[in-house]
DOLUM-866307 format. One record per residue: x, y, z of N, C-alpha, C, O, CB in turn; residue in three letters. Coordinates in steps of 0.02 Angstrom, whole numbers, plus 50000, padded with zeros to 5 digits. Atoms other than C-alpha are relative to their C-alpha. Glycine has a CB too. Layout:
N
XYZXYZXYZXYZXYZala/...
//
This chain:
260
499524996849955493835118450711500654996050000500634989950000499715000650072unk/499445003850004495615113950707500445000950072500525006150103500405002349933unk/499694997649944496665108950856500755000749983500994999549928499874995450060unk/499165000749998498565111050893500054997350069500534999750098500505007749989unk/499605005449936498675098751060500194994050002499964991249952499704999050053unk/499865005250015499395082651090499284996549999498984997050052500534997650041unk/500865000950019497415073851008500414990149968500824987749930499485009049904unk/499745008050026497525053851005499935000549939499845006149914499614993250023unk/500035002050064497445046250836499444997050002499364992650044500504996349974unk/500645004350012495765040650784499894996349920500424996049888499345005450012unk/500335003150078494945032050604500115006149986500545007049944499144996549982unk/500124994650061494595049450557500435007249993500325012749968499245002450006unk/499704993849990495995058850606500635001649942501194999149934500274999850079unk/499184998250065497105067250450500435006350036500275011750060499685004349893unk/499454995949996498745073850480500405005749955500075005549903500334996250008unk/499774993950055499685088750373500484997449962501044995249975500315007050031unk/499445004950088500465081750203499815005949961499385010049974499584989449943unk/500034997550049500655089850063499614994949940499894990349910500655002249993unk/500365003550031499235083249964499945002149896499785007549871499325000950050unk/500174995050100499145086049737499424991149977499384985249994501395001449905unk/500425004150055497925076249626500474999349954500955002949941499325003449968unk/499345000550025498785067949521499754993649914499224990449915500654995950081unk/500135002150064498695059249336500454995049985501004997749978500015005149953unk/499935007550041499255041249273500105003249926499925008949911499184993850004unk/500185000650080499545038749069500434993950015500974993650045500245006749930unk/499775005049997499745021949054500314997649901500275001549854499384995650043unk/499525001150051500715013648902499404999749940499515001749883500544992650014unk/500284999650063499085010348804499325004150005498775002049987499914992949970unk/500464994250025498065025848810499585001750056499215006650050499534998249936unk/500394996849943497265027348978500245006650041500805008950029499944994950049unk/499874996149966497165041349107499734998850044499124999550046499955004649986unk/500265003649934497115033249288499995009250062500365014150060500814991150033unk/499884991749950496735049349437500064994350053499764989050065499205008250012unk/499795000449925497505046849589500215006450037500125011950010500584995450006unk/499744996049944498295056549751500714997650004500874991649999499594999250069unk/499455000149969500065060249800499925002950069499515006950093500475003149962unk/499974998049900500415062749989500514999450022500754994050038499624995650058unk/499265001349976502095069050042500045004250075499585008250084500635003249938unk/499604997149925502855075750226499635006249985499495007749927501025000750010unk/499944993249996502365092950273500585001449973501024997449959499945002650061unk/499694997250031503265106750202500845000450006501285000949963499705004550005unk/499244999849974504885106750308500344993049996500774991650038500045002550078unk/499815008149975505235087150278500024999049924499645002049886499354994250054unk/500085004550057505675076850125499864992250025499954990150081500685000549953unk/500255007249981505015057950107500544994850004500954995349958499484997449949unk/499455002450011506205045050148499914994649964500394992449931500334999150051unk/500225001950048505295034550062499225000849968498805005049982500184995050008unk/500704998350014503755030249959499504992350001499624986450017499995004349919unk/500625006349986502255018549957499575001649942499175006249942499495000450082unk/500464999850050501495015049788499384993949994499464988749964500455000049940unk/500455005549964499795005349853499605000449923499525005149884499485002350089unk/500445001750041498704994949733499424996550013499494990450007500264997549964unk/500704999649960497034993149796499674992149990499834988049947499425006849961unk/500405007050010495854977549825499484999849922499305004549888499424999050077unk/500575001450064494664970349677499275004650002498745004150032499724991250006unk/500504993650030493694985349607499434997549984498985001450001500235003949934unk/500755003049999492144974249561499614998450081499024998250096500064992249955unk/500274998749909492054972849770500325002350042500665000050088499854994650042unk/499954994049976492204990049799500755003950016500875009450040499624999350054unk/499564995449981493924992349807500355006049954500245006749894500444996250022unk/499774993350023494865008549770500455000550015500764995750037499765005150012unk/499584997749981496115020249799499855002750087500265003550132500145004449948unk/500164999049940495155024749946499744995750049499374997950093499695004049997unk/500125004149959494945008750031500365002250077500895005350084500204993549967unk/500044999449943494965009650204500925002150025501135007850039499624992950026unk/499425002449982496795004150245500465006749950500905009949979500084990849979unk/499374998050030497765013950109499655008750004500055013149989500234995549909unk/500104993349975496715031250154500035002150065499915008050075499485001849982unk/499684999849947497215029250328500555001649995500725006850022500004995650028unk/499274999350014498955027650273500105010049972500435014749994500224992949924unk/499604992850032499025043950162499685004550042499815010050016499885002349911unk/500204995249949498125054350310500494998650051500555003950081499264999350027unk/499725001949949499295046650438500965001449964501255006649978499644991350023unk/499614999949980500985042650379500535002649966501115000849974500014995950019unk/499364993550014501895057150280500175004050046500685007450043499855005349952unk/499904996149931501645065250457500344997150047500765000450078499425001450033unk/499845005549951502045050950565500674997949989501084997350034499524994049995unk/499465004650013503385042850468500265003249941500544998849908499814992449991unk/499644997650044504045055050329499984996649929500354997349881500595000050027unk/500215003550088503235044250182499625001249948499065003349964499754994849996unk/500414997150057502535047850018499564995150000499714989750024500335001449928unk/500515006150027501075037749969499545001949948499105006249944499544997050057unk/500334997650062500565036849811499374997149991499534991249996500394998749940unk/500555003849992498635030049799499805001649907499925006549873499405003250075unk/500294998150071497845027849620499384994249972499484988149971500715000249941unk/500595003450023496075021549551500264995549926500314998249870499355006449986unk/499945003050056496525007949433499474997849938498904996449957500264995550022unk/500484999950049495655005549254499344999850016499294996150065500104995449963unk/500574999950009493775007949243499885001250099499315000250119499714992749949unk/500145000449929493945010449456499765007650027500065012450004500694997250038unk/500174993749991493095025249533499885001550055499554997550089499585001849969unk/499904997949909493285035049706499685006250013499205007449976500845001550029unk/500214993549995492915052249769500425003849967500365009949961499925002150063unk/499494995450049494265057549664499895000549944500035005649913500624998349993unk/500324998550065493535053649514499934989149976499954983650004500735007049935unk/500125008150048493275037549382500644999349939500725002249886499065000349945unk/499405000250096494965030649267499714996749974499244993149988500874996649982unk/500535001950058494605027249115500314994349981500844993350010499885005149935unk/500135005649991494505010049046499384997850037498915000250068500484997950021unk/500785003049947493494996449108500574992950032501054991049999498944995749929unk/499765004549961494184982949223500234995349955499854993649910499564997750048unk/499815002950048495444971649137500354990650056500884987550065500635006549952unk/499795006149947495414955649264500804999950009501074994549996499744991949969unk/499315001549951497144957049333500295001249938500885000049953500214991950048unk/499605002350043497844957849147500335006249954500895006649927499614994949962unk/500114992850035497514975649068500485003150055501045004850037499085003749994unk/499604999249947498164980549253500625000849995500855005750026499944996050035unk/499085000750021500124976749193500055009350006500325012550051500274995549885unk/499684997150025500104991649109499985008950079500345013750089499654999849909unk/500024994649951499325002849275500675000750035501055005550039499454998950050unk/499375000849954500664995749387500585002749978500985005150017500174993450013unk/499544998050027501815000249261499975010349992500405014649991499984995049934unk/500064991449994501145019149255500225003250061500545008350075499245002649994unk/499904996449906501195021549441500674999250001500945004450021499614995250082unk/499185000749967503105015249460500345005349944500865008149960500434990249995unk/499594993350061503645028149299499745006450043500095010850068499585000649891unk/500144992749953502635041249390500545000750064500785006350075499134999750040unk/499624998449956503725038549534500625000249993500975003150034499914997250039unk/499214998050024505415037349442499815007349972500325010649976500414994049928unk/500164991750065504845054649338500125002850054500685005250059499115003249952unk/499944994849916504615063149527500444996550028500394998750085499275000850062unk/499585000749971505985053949589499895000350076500245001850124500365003649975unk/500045004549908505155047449745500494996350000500784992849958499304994150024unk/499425004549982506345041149848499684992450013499084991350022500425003150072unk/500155006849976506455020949883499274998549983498894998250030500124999450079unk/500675002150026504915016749803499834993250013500184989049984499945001049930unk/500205006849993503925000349873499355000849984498995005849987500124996650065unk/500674998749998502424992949830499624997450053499804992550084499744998049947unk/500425004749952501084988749943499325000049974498965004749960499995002550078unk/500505001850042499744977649868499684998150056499984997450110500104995249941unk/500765000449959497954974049956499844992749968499754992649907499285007349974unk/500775005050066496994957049884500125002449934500665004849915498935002850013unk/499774998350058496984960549734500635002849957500875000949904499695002649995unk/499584998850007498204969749727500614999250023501125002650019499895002849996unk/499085003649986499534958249798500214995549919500764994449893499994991650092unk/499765003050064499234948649631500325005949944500735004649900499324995949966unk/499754995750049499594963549535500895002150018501345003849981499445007050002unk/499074999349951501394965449659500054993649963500224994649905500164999650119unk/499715004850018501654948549617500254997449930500724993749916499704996950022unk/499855000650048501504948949454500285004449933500405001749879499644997750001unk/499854996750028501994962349368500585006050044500935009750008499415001349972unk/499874995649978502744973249499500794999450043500805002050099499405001450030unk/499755003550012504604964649499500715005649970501235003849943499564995149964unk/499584994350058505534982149427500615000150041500644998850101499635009349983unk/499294996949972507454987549450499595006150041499965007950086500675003349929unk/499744994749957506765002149536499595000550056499535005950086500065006549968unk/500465001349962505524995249650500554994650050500834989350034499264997149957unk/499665003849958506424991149826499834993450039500214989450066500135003850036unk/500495005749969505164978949892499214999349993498785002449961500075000450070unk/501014999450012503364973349918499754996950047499814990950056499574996149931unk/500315002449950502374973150061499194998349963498905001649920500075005650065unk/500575003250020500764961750041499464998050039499564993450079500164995549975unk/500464998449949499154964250128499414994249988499084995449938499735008349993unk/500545004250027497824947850127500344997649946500135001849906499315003449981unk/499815002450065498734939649974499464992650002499514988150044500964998649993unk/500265003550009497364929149903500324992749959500124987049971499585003449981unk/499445003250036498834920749774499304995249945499214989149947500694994450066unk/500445001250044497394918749642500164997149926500094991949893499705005549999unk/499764999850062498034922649499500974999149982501324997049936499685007249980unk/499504999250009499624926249553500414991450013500034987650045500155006450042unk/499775006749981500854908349568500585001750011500905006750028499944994249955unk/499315001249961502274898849594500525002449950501085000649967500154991750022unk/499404995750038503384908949454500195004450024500795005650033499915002749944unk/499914994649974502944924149531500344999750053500725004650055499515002750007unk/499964999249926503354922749684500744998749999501125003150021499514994850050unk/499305001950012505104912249641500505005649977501065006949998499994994749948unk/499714994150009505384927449544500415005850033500985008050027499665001849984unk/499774995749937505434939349681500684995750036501284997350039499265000750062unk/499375004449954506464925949783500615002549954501095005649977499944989450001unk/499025000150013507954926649655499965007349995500545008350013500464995449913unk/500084995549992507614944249648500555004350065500845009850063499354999150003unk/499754996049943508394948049812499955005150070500305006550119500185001849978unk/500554996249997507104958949854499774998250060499804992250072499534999449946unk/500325002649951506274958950016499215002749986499015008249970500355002050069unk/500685000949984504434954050032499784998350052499954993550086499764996649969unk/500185003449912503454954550187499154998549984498805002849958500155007950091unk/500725001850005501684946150182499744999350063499984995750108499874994149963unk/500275001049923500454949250326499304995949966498944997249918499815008950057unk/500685004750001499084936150329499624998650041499794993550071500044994749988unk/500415001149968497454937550432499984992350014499974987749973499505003049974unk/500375006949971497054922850543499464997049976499374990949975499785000750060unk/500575004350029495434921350464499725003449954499185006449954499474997950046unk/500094997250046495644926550311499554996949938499664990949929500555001549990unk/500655005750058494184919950158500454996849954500314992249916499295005149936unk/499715003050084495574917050038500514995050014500534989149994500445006449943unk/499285002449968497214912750121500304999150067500755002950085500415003549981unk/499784999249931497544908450291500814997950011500984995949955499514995550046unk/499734998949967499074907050369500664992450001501274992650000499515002250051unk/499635006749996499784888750376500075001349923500605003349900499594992150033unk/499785000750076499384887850176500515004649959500855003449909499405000549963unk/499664995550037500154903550142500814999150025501255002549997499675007750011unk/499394999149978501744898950242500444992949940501054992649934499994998950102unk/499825005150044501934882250104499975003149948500425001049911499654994249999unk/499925000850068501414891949938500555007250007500685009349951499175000049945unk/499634995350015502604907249977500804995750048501144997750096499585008650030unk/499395004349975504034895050027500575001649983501035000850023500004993849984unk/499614998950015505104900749920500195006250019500765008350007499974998549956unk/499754992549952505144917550016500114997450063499955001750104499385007150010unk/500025002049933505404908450171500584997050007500834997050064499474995950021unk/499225003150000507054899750134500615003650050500665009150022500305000949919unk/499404997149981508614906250245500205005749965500275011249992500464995649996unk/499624995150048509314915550096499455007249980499585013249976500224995049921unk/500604994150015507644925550053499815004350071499675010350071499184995649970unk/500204995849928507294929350266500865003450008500845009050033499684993250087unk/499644994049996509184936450262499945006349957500235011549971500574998149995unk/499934993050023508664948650121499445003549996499215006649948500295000449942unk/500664999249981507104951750226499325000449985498855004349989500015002850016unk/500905004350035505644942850161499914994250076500264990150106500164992549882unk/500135001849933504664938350307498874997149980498514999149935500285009650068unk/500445001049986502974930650343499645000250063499744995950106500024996649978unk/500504998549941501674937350475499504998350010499155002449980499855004650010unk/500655003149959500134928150556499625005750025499835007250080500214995150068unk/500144995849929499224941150636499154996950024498644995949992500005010849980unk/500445004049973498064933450737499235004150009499225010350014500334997550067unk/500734994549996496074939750751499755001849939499155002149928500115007550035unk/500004998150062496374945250575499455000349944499224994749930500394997049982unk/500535003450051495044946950434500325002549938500795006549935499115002450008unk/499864996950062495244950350269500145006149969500525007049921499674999049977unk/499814994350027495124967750253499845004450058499545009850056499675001649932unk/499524997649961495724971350406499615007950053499915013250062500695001849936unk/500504997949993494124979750493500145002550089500164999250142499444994549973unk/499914999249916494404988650653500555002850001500985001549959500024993650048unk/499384994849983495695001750725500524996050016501034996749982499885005450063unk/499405004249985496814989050804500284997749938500765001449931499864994150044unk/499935001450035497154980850649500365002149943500794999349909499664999150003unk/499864995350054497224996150534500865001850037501375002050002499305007849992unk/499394998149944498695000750682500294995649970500434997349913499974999450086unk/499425005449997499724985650669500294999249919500864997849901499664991750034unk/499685001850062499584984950471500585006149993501165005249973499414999749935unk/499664992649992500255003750491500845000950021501355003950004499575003750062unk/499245000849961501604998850603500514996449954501074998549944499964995150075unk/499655002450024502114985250497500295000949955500844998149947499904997249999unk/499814996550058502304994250343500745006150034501345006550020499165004349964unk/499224994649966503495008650446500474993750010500944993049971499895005450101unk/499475003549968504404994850530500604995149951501124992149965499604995350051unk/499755001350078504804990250333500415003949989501025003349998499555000649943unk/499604997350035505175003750258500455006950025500905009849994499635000749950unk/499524994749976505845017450367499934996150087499464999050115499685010249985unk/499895000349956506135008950536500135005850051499895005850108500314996749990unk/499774993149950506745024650623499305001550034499285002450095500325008049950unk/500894996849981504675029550644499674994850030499084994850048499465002249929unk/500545006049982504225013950695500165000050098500715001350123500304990249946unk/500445000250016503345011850818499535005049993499715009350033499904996850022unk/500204996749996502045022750780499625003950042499095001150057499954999049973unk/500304998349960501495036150899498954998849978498664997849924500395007250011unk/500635001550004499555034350948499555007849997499055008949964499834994950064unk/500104996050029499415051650968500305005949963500845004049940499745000550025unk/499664996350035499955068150878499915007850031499405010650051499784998649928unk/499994994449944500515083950961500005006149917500565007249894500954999750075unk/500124993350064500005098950791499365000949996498965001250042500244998649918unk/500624996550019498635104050697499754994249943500074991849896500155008849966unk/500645005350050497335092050603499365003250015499225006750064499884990350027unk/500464999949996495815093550564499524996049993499774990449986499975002949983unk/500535005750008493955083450547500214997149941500495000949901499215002349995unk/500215003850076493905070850396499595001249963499734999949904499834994449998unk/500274997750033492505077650342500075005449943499685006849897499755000550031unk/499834995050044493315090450255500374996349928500544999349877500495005350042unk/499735004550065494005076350131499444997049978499474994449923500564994050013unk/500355004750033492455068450114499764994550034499284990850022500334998049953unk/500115007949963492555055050235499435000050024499224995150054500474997750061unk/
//
């Protein structure tokens, strides 16, 4: 049953986007499936959100928790596209891309598919927002003229180092990193010394910022949480939406009808 009254916001509540399935070709021969998710019909996106999911050997996807919240929530909420996509050998309810998992390295060439997909459609303002895993893949490859920034969710800083990161700095580029309080990889003090070079005067005027959020776990488990990452991402990239209402005055329906 579908309502149309003002209905809080819950985990399982999706909002009205314009949803397409959607196809990757990466530079050396793959075909990654993902989802696009733009504004209802009467709205264009003011910007977009090209998310790259946590480490696919533990479980992550395109449909991890956090970034299928997002594309049910905030093309409605906040007028944003969000592009979600199963990277090499990774597999969701959307399907399985092909390949097989290329430890962070094969990856280049995904990151590089998803940001051409979004110059080809001419999403507007295109950022990325990387997960764990996929903050190393922001960090390291994801660095383009047409990529405005990169928000970074849990950055474990594994693989990724101190080039990368410097990179971004002369870059210009704003990076915002939120880091759980008690996070397994990276907490909070360490991450405020190895991303230093985003922390300088010159890098926080061209808004590269570092966030603590306190309570925090890794992957960010619990409604409050999923909220605040939500907020922080609007309060990025389209401020105007921020903060985000809790509930929504239209028509949604159950999650179940996606699968959830």
């Amino acid at each position: 049953m579908v309502t149309s009254t003002s209905t809080e916001i819950t985990a399982h509540s999706i909002l009205p986007a314009r949803r397409e399935d959607i196809e990757l070709k990466t530079a050396d021969g793959l075909t990654l499936v993902g989802e696009l998710a733009l504004p209802p019909a009467d709205r264009s996106p003011v910007a977009t959100l090209v998310t790259l999911h946590p480490l696919p050997t533990h479980a992550g996807m395109m449909d991890s928790h956090v970034y299928r919240k997002a594309a049910w929530r905030l093309p409605a909420l906040a007028d944003l596209a969000i592009l979600r996509f199963n990277t090499r050998g990774t597999s969701s309810a959307r399907g399985t891309s092909e390949g097989a998992f290329g430890d962070g390295i094969g990856e280049r060439h995904d990151v590089a598919a998803a940001i051409d997909f979004a110059d080809d459609r001419s999403l507007p303002n295109p950022w990325l927002v990387g997960w764990s895993f996929g903050t190393e893949l922001t960090l390291k490859y994801g660095c383009e003229p047409q990529i405005k920034g990169a928000i970074l969710l849990s950055p474990p800083l594994h693989s990724a180092g101190e080039a990368d990161i410097e990179a971004w700095a002369a870059s210009g580029k704003p990076v915002k990193a939120l880091v759980p309080e008690f996070d397994d990889y990276l907490r909070p003090d360490e991450a405020r010394r190895r991303f230093a070079a985003l922390l300088t005067p010159e890098a926080q005027a061209n808004g590269c910022e570092l966030i603590a959020v306190d309570g925090a776990k890794h992957l960010w488990v619990g409604e409050k949480f999923v909220r605040r990452v939500l907020d922080e991402i609007v309060r990025t990239v389209n401020p105007a939406a921020y903060p985000l209402p809790e509930s929504y005055d239209g028509r949604f329906g159950p999650a179940e009808k996606y699968g959830a």
